[in-house]
CHARMM internal coordinates of N, CA and C (Angstrom, degrees):
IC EDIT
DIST 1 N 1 CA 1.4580
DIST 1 CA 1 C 1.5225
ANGL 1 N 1 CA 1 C 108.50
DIST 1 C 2 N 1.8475
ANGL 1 CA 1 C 2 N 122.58
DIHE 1 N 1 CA 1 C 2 N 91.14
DIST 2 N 2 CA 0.9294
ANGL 1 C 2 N 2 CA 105.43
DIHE 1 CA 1 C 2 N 2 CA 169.45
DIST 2 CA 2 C 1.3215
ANGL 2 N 2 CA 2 C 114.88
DIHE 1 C 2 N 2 CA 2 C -110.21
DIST 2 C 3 N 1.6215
ANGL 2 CA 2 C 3 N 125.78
DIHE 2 N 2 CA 2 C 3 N 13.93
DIST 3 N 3 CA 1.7103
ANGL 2 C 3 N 3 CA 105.09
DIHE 2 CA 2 C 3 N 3 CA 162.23
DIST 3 CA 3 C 1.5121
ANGL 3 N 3 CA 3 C 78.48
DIHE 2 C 3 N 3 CA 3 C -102.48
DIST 3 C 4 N 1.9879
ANGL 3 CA 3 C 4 N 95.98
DIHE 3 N 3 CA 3 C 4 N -170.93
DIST 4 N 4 CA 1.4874
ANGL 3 C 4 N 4 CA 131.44
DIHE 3 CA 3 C 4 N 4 CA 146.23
DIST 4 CA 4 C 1.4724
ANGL 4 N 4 CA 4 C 103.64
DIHE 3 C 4 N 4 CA 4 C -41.70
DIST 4 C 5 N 1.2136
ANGL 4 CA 4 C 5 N 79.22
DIHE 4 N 4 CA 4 C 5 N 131.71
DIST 5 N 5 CA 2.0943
ANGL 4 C 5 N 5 CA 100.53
DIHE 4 CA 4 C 5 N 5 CA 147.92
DIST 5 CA 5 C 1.2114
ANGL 5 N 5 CA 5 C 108.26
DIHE 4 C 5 N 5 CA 5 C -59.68
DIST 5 C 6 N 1.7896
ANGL 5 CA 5 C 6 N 93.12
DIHE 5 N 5 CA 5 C 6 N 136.15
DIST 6 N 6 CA 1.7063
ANGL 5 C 6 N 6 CA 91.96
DIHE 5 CA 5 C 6 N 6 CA 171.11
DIST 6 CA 6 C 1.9045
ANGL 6 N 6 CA 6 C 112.12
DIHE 5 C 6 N 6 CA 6 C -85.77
DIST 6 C 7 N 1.6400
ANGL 6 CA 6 C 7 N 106.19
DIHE 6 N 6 CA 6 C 7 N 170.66
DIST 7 N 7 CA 1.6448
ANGL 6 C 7 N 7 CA 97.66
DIHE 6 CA 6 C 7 N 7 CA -169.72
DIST 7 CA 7 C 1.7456
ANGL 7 N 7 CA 7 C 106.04
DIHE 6 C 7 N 7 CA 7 C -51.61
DIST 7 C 8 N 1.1173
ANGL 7 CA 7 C 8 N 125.05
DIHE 7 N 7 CA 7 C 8 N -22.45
DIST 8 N 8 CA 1.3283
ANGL 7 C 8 N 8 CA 103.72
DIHE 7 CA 7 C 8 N 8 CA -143.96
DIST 8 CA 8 C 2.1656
ANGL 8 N 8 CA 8 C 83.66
DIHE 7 C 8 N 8 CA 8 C -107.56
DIST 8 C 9 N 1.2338
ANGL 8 CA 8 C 9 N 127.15
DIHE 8 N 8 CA 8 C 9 N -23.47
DIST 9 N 9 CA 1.4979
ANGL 8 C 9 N 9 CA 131.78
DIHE 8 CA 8 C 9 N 9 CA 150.28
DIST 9 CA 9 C 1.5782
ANGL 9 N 9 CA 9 C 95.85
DIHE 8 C 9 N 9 CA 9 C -35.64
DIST 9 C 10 N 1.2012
ANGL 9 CA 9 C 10 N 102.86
DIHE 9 N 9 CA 9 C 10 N -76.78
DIST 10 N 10 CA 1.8657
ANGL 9 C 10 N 10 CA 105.17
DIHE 9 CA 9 C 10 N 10 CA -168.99
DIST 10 CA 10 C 1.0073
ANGL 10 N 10 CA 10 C 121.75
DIHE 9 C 10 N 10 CA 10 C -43.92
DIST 10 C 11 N 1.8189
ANGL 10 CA 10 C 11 N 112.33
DIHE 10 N 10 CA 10 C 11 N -47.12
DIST 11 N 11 CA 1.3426
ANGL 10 C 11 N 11 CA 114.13
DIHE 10 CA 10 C 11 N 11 CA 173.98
DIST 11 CA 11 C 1.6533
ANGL 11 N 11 CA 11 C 115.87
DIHE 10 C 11 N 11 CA 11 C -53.43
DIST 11 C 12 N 1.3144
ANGL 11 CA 11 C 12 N 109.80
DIHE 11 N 11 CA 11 C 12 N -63.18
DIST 12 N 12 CA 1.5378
ANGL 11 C 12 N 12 CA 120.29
DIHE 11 CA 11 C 12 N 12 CA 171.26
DIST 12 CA 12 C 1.8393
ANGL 12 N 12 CA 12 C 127.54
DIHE 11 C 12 N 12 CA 12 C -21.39
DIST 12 C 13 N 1.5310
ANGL 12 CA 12 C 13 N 104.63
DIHE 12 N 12 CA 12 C 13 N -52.32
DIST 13 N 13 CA 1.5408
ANGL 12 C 13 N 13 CA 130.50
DIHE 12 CA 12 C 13 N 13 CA -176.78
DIST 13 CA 13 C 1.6241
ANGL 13 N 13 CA 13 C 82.45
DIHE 12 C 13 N 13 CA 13 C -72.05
DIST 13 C 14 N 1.6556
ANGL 13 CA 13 C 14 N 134.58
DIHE 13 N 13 CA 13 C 14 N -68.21
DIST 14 N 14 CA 1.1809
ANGL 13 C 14 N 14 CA 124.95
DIHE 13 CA 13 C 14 N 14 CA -143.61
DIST 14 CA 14 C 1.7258
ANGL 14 N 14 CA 14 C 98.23
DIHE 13 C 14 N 14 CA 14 C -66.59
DIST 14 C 15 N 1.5151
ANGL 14 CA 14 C 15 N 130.65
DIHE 14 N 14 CA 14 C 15 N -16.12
DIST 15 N 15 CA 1.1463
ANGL 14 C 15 N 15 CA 132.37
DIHE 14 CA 14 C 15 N 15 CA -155.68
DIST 15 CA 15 C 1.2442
ANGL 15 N 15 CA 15 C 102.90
DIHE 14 C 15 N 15 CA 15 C -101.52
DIST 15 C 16 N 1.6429
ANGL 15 CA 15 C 16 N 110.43
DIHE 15 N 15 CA 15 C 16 N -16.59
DIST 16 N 16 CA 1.6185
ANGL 15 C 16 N 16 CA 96.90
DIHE 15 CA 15 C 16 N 16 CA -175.47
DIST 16 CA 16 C 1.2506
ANGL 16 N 16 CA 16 C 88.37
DIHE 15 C 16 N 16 CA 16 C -91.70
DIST 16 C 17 N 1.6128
ANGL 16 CA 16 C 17 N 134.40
DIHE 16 N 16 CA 16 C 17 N -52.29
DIST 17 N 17 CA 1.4845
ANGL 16 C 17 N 17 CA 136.63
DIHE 16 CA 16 C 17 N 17 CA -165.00
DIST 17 CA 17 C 1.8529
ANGL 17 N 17 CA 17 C 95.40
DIHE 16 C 17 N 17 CA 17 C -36.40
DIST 17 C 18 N 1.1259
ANGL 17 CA 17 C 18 N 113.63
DIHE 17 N 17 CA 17 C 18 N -64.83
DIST 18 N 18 CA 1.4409
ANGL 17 C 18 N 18 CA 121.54
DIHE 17 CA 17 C 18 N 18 CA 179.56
DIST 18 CA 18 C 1.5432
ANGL 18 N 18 CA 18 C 121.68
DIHE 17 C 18 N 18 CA 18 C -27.40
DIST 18 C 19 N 1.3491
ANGL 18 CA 18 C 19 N 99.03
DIHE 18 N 18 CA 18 C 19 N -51.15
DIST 19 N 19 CA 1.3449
ANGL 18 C 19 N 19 CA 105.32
DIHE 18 CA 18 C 19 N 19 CA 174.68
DIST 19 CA 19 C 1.7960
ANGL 19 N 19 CA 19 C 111.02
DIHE 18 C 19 N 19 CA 19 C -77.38
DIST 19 C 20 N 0.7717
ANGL 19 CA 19 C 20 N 120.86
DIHE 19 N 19 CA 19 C 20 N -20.40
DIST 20 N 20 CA 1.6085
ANGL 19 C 20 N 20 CA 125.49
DIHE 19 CA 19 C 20 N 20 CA -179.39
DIST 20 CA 20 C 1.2079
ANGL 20 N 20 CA 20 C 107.90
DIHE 19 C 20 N 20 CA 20 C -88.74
DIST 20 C 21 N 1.2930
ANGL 20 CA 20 C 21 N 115.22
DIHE 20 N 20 CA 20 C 21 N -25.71
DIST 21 N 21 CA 1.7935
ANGL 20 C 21 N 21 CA 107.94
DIHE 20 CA 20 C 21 N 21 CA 170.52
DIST 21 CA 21 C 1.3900
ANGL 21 N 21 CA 21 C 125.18
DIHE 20 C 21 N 21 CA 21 C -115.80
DIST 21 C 22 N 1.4087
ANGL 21 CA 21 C 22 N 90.94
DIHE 21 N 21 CA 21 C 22 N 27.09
DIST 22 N 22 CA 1.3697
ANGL 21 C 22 N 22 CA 102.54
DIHE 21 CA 21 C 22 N 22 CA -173.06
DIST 22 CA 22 C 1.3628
ANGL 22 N 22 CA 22 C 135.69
DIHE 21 C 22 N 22 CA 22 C -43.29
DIST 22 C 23 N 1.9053
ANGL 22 CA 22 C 23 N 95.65
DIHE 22 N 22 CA 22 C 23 N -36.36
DIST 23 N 23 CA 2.0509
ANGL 22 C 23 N 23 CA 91.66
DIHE 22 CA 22 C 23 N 23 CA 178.38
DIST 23 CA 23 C 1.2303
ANGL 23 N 23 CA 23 C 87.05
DIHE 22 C 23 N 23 CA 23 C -103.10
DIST 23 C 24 N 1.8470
ANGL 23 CA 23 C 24 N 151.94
DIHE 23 N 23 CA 23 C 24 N -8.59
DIST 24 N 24 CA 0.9213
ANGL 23 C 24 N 24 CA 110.25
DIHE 23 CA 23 C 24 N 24 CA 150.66
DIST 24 CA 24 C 1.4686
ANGL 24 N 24 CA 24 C 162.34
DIHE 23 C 24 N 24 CA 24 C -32.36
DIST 24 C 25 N 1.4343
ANGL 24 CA 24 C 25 N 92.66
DIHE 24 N 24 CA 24 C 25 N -54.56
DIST 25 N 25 CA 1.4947
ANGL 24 C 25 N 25 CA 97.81
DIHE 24 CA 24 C 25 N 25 CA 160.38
DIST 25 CA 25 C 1.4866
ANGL 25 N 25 CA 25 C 113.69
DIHE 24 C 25 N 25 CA 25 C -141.30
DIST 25 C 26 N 1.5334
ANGL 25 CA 25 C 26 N 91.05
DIHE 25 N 25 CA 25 C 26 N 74.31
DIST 26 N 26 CA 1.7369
ANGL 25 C 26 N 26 CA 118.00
DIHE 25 CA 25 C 26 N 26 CA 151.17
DIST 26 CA 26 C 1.3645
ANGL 26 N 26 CA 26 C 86.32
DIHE 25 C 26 N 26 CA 26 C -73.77
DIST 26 C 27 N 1.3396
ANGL 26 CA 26 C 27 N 128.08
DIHE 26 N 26 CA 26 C 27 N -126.28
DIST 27 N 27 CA 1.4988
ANGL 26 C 27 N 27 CA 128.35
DIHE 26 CA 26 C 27 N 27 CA -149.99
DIST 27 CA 27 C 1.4198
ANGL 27 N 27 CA 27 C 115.36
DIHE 26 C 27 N 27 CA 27 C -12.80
DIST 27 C 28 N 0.9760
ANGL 27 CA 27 C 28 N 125.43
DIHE 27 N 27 CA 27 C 28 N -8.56
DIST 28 N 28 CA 1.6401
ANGL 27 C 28 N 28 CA 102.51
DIHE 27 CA 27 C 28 N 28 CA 164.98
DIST 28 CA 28 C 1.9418
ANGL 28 N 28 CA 28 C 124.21
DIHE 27 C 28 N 28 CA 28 C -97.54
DIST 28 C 29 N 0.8906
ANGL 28 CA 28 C 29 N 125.91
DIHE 28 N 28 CA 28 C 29 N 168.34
DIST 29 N 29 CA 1.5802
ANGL 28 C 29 N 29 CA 146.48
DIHE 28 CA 28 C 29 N 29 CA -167.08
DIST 29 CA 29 C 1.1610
ANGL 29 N 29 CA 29 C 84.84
DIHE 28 C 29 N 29 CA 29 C -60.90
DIST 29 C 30 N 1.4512
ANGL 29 CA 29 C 30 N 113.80
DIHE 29 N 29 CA 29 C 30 N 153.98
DIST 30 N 30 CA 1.2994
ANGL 29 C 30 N 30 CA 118.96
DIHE 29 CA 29 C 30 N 30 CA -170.99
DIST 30 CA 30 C 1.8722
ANGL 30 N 30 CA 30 C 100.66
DIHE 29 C 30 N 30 CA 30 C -89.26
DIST 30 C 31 N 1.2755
ANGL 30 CA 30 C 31 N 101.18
DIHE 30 N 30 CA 30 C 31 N -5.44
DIST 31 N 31 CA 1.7370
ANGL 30 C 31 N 31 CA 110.58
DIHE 30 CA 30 C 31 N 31 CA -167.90
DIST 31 CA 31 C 1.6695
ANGL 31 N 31 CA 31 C 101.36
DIHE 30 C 31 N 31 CA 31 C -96.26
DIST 31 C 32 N 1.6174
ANGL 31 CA 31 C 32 N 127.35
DIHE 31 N 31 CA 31 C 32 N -14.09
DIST 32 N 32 CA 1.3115
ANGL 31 C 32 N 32 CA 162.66
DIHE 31 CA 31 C 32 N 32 CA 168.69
DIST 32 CA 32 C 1.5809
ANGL 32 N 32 CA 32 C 94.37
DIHE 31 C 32 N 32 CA 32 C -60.97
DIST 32 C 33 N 1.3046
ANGL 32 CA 32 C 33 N 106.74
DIHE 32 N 32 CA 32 C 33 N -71.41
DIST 33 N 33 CA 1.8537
ANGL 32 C 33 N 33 CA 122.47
DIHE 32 CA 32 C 33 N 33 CA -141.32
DIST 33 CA 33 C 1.5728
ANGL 33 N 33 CA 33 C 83.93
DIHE 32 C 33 N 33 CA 33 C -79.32
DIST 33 C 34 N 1.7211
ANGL 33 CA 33 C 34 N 120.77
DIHE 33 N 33 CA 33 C 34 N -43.76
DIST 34 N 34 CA 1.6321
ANGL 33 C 34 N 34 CA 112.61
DIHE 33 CA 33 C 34 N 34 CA -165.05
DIST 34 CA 34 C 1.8705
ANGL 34 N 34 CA 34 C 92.16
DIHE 33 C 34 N 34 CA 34 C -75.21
DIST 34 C 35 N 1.1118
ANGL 34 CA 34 C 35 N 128.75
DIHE 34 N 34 CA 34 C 35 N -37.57
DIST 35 N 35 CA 1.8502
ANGL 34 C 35 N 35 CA 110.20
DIHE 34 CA 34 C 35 N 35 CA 178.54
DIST 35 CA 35 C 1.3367
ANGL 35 N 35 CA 35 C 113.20
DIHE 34 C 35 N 35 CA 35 C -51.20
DIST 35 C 36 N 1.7125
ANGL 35 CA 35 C 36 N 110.97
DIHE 35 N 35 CA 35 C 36 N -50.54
DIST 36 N 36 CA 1.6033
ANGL 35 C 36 N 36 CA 122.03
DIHE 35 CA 35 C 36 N 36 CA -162.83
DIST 36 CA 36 C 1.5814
ANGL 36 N 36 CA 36 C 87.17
DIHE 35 C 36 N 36 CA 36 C -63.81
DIST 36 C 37 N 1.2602
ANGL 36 CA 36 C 37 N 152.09
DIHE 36 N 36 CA 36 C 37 N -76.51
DIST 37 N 37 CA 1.5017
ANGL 36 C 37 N 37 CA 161.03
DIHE 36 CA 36 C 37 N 37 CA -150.15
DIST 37 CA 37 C 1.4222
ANGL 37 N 37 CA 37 C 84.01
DIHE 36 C 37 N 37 CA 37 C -42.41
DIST 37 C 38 N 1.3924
ANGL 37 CA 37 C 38 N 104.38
DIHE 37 N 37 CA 37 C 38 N -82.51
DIST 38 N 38 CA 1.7239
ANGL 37 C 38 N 38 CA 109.12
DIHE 37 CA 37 C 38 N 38 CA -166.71
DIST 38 CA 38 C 1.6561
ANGL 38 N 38 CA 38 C 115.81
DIHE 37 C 38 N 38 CA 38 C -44.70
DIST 38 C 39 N 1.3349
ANGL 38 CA 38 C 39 N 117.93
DIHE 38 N 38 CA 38 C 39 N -24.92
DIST 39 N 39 CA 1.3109
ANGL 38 C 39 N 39 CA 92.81
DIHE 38 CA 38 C 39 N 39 CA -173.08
DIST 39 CA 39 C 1.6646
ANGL 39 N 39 CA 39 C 102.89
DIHE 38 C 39 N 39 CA 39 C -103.86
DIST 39 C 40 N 1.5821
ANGL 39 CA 39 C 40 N 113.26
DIHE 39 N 39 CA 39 C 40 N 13.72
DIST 40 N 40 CA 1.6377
ANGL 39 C 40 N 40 CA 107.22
DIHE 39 CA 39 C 40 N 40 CA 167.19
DIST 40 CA 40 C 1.5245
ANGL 40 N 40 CA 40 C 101.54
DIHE 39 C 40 N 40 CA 40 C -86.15
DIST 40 C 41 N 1.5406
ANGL 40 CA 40 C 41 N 105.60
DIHE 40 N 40 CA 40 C 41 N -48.66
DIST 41 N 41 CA 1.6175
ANGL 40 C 41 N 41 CA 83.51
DIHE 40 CA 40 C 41 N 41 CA 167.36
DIST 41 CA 41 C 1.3503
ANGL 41 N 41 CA 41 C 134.96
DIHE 40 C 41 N 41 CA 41 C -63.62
DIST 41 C 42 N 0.9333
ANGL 41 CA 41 C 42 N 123.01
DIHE 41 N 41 CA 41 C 42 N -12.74
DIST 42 N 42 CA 1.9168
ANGL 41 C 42 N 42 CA 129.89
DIHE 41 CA 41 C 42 N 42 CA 173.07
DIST 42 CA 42 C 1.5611
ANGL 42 N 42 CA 42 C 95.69
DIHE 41 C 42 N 42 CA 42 C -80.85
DIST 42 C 43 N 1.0447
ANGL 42 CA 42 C 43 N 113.14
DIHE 42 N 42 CA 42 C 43 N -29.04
DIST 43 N 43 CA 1.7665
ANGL 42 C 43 N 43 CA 111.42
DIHE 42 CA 42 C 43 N 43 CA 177.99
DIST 43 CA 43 C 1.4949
ANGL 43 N 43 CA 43 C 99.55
DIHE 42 C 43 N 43 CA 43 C -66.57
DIST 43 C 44 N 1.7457
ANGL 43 CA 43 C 44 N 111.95
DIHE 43 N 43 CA 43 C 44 N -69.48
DIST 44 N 44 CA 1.2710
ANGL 43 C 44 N 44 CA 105.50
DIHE 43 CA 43 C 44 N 44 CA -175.09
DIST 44 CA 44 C 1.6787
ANGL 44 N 44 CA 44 C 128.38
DIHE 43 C 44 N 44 CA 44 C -44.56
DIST 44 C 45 N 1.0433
ANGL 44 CA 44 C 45 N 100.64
DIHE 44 N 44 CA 44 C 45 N -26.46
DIST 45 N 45 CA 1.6698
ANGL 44 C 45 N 45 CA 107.56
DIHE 44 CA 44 C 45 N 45 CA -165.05
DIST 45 CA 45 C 1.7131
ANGL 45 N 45 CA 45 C 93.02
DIHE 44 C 45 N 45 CA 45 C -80.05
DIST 45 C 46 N 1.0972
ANGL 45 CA 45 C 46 N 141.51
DIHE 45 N 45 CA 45 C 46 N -33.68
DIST 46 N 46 CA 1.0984
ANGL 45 C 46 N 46 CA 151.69
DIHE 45 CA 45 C 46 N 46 CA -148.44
DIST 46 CA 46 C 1.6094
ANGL 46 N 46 CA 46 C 97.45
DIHE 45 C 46 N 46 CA 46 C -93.08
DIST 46 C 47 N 1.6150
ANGL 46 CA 46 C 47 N 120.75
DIHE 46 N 46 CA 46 C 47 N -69.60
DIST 47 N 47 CA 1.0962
ANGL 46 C 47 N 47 CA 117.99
DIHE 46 CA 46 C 47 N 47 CA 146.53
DIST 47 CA 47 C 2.0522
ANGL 47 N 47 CA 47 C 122.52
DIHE 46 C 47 N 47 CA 47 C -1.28
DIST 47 C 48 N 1.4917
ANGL 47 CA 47 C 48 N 72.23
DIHE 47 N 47 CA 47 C 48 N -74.00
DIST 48 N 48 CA 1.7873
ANGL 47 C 48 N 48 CA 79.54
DIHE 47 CA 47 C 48 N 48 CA -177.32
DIST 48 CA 48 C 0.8989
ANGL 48 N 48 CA 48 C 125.77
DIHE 47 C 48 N 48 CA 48 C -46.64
DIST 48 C 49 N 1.5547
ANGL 48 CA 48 C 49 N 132.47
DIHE 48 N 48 CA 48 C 49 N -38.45
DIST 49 N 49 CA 1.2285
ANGL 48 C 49 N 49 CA 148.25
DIHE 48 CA 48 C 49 N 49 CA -134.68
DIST 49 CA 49 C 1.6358
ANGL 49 N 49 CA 49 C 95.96
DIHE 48 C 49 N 49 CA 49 C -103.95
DIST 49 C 50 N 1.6941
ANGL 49 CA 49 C 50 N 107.78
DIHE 49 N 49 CA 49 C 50 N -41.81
DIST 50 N 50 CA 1.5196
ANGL 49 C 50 N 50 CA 109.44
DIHE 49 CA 49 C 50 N 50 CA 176.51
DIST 50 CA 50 C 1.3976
ANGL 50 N 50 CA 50 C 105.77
DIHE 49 C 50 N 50 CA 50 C -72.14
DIST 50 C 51 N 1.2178
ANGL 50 CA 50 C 51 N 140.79
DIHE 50 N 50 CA 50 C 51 N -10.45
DIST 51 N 51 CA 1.3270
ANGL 50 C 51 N 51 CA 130.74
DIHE 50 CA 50 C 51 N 51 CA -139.31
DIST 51 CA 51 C 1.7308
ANGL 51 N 51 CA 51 C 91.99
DIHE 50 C 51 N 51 CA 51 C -107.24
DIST 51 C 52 N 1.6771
ANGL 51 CA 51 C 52 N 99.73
DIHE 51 N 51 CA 51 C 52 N -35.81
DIST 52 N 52 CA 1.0592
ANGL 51 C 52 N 52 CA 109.48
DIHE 51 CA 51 C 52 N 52 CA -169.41
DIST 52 CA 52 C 1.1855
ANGL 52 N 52 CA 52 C 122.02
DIHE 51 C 52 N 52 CA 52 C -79.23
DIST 52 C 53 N 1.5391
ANGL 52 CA 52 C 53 N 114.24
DIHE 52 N 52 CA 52 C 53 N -14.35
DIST 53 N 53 CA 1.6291
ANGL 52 C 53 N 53 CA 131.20
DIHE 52 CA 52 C 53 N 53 CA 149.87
DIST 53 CA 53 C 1.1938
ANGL 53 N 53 CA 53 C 123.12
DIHE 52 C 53 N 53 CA 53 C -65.49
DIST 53 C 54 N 0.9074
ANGL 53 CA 53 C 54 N 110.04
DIHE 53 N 53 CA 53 C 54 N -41.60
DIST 54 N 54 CA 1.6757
ANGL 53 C 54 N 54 CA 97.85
DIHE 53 CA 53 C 54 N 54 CA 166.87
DIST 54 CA 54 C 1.1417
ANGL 54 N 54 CA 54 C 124.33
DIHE 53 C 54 N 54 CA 54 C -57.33
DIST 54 C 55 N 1.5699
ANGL 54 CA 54 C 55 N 102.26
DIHE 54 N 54 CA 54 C 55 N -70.92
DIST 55 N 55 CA 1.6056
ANGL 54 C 55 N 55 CA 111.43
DIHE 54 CA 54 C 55 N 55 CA 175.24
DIST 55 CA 55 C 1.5399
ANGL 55 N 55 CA 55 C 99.48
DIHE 54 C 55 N 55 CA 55 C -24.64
DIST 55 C 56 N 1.5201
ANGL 55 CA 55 C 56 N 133.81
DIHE 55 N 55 CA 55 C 56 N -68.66
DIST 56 N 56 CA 1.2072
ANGL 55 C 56 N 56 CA 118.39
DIHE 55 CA 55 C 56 N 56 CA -148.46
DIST 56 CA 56 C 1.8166
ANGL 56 N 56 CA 56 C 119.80
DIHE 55 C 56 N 56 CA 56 C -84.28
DIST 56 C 57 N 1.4244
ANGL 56 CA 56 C 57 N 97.55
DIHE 56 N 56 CA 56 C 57 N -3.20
DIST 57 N 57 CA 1.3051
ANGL 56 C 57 N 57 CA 107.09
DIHE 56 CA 56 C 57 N 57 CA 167.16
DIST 57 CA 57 C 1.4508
ANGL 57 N 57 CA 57 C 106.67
DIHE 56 C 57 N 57 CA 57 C -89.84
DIST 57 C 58 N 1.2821
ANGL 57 CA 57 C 58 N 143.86
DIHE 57 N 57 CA 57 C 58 N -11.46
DIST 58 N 58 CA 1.2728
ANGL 57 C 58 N 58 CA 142.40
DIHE 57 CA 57 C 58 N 58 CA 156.20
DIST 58 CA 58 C 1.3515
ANGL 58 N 58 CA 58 C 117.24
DIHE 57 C 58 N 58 CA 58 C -71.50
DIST 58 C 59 N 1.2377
ANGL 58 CA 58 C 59 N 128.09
DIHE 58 N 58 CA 58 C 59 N -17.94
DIST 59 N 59 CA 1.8381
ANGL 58 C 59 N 59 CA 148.77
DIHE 58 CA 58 C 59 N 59 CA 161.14
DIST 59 CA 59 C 1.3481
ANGL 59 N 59 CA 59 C 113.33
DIHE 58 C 59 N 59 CA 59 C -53.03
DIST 59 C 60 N 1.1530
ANGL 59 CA 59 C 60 N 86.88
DIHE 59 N 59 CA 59 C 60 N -26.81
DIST 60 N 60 CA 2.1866
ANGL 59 C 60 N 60 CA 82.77
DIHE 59 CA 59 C 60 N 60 CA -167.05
DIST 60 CA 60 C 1.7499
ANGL 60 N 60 CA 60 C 95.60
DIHE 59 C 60 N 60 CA 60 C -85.34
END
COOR INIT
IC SEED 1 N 1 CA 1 C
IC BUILD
């Protein structure tokens, strides 16, 4: 993954995460659960992006 996710990628990832953490964070606001989603995917993508620096500094 070396661009951005497109909106509807993001949407997709945030919809499965949702479903996988589902009774996790039930008790929170549904305006709660859509920040926490979005910022695991902004985590993940971010992740990626370092990961993918390395890797390619380990290439040379």
């Amino acid at each position: 993954m070396t661009q951005k996710l497109t909106i509807k990628q993001r949407k997709e990832l945030e919809s499965k995460l949702a479903k996988a953490l589902k009774q996790s964070i039930k008790p929170f606001s549904t305006e709660l659960q859509k920040i926490l989603l979005d910022d695991l995917v902004t985590a993940f993508q971010n992740r990626i992006k370092v990961l993918n620096r390395v890797q390619k500094k380990r290439s040379y």
